[in-house]
C-alpha positions in Angstrom: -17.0 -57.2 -66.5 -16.2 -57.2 -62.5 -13.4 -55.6 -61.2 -10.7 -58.2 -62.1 -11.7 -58.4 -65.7 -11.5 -54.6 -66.0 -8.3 -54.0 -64.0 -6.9 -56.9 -66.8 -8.5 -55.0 -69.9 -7.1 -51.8 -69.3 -3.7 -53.4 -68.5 -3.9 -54.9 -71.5 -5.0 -51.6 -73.6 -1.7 -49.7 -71.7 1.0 -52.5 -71.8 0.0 -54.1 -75.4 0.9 -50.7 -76.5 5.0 -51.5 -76.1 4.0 -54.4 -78.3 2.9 -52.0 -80.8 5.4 -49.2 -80.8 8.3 -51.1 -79.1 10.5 -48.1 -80.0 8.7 -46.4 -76.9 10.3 -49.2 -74.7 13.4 -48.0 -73.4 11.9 -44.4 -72.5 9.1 -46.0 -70.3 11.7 -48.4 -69.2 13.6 -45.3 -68.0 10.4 -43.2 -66.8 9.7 -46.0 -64.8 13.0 -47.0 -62.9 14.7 -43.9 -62.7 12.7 -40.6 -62.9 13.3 -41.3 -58.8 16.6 -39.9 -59.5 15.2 -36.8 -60.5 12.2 -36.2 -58.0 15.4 -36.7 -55.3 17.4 -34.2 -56.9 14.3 -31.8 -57.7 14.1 -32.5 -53.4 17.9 -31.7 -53.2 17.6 -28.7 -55.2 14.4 -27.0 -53.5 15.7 -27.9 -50.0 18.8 -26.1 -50.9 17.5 -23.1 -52.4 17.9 -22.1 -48.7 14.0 -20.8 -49.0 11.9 -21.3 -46.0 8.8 -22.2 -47.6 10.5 -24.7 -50.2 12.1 -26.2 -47.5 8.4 -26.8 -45.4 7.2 -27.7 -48.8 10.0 -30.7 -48.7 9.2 -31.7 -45.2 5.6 -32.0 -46.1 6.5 -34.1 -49.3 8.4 -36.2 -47.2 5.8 -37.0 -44.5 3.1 -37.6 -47.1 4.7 -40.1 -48.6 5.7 -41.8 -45.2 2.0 -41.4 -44.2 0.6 -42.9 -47.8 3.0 -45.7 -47.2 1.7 -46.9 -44.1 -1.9 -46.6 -45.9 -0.6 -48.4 -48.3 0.9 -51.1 -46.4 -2.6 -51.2 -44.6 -4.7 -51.4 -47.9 -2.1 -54.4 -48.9 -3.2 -56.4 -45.8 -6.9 -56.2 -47.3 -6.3 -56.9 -51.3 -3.2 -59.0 -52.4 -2.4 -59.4 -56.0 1.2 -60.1 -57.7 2.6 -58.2 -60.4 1.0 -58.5 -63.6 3.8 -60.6 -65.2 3.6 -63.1 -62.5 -0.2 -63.6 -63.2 -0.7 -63.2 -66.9 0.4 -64.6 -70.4 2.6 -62.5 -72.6 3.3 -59.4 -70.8 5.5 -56.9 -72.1 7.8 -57.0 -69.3 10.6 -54.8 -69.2 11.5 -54.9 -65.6 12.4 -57.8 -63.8 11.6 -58.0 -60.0 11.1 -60.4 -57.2 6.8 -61.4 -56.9 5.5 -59.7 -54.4 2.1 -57.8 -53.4 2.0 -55.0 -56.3 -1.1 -53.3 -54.6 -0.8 -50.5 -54.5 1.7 -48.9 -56.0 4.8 -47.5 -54.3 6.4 -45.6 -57.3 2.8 -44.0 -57.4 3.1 -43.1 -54.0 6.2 -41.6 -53.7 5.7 -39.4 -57.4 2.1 -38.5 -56.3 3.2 -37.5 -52.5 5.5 -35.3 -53.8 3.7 -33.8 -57.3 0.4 -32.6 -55.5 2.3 -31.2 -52.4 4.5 -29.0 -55.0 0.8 -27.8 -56.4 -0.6 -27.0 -53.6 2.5 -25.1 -52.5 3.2 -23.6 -55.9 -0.4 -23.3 -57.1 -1.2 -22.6 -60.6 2.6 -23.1 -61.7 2.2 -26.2 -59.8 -0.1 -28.2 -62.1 2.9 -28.9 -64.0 4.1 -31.6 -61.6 1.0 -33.7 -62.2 1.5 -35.3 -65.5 4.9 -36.0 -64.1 3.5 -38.2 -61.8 0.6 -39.5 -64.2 3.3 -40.2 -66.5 5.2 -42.6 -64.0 2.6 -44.1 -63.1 1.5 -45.1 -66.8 5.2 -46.4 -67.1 4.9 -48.8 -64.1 1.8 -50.8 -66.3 3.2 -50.0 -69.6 6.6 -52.0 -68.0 4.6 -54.7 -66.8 4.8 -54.4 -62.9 1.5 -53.1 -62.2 -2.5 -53.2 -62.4 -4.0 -49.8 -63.5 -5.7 -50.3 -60.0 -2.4 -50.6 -58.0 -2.0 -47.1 -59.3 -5.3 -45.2 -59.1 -5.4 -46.5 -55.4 -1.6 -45.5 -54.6 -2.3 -42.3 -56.4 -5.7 -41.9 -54.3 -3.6 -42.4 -51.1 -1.3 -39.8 -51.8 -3.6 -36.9 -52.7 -5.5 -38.1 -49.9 -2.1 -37.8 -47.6 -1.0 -34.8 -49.6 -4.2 -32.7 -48.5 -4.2 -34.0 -44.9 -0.5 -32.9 -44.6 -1.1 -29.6 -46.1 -3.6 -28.1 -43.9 -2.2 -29.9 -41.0 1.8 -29.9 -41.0 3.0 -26.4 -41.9 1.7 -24.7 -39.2 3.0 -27.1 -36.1 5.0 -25.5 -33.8 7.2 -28.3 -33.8 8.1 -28.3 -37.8 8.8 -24.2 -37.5 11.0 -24.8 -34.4 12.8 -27.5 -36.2 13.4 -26.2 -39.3 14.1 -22.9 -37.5 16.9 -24.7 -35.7 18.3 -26.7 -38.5 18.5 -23.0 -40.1 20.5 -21.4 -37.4 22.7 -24.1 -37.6 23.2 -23.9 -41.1 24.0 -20.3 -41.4 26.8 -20.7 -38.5 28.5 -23.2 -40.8 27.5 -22.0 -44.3 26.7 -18.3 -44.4 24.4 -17.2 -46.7 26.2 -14.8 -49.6 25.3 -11.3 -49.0 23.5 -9.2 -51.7 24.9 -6.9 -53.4 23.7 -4.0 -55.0 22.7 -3.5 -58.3 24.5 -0.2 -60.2 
């Protein structure tokens, strides 16, 4: 088999298998088009915990995924394929978008950016975040939008992102002396609540 063929036959194996258990539908359906509703709040939520290192953790989640986007758009320019749907016979399609390039994969992206900078932030505790992503990314072939290879490349792109950022990003004088800022700021208009003492 070339890559194509391959590419085709484990779609196939993944999104056949809503044909077989169609009860799993609407939870991939759901996995897939809004578990980005939760990775914003889980942002939301870490960035106001009001810790510094959560909030560096954010920042570098955020300029991941901006830099495996414009990887992404560049690897797009050198492979084109539409989504699966709007290329082969009987597809279990659940979601219905406009045709465009599917490669790679921008929900992949955006879940991978953010999964492996919480691990390598968090460490071991941090593992947890990677089925999460693994599991969205399943979703976007088992609904019938995507190759497998539009997202083992966008995941590829992020960790590769994701690693860069990481040994790069938290130490820049700039990002401190931002974040610094923004922090002064924020406690002259929302003061933290002082601790009290245990009896």
């Amino acid at each position: 088999m070339n890559g194509m063929e391959m590419n085709i036959h484990y779609f196939r194996m993944i999104n056949d298998l809503g044909k077989q258990y169609p009860a799993l539908n609407p939870v991939f359906f759901v996995i897939a088009e809004y578990t980005v509703y939760v990775l914003a709040l889980i942002a939301l939520l870490y960035w106001f915990s009001r810790k510094h290192e959560n909030r560096i953790m954010v920042i570098c989640g955020t300029i991941t995924f901006v830099l495996a986007e414009v990887l992404g758009k560049i690897a797009g320019t050198l492979h084109y394929n539409a989504q699966p749907f709007a290329e082969l016979t009987d597809v279990n399609q659940l979601v219905f978008k406009a045709v465009n390039n599917s490669f790679p994969s921008d929900h992949t992206m955006l879940f991978f950016s953010f999964c492996i900078t919480f691990l390598l932030f968090q460490k071991t505790r941090g593992i947890l975040w990677i089925p999460f992503a693994i599991v969205v990314g399943i979703s976007r072939i088992w609904v019938g939008v995507h190759y497998p290879a539009d997202v083992l490349v966008g995941a590829l792109i992020s960790i590769g992102s994701a690693l860069a950022v990481y040994m790069l990003v938290p130490n820049l004088r700039i990002v401190q002396a931002g974040l610094e800022l923004y922090e002064k700021a924020e406690r002259a208009v929302l003061p933290a609540k002082a601790k009290t003492k245990g009896y």
